[in-house]
C-alpha positions in Angstrom: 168.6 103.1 -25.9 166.8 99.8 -24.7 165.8 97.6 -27.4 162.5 98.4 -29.7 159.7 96.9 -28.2 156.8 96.4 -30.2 152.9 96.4 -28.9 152.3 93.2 -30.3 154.0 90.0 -31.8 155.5 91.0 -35.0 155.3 87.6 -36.7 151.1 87.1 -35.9 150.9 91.6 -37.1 152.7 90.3 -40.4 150.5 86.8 -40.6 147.5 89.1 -40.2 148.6 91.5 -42.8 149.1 88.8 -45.3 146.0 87.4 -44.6 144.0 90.7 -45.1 146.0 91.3 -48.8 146.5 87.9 -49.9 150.3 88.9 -50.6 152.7 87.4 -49.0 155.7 89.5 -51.0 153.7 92.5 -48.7 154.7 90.7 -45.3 157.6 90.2 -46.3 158.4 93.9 -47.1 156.8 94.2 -43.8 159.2 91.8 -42.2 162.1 93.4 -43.6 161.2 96.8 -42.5 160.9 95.3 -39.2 164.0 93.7 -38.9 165.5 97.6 -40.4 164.0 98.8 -37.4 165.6 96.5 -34.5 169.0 96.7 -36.3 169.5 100.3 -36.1 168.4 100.3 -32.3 171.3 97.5 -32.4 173.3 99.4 -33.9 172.8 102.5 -31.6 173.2 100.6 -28.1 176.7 99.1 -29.6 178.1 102.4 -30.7 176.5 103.8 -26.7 178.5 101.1 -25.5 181.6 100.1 -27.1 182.2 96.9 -25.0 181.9 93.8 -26.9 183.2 91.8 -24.2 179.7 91.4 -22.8 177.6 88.6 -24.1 174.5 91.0 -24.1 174.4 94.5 -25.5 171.3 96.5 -23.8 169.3 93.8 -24.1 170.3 92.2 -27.4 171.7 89.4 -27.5 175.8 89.1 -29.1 175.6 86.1 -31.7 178.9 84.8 -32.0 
């Protein structure tokens, strides 16, 4: 599974969306969900692969 790629930049989608509700505990929420939703695409492509020998997993980078 390649990694999650979103239509638009998700940090200026979440600075918009703070900016409409004046809340910035709401972008963070939204920032959470967001990083939810590139980990389990993470999490997919390293159980696909099983090879952590390689410094990049389907696109996502290994931090060491």
């Amino acid at each position: 599974m390649p990694p999650f790629d979103w239509p638009g930049n998700p940090v200026e989608v979440i600075s918009q969306f703070e900016r409409r509700h004046s809340n910035p505990e709401a972008g963070a929420l939204l920032l959470f969900a967001l990083w939810t939703v590139d980990s389990i695409y993470y999490l997919q492509d390293l159980d696909d692969t099983h090879d952590l020998s390689q410094n990049t997993v389907a696109g996502h980078v290994l931090l060491s």
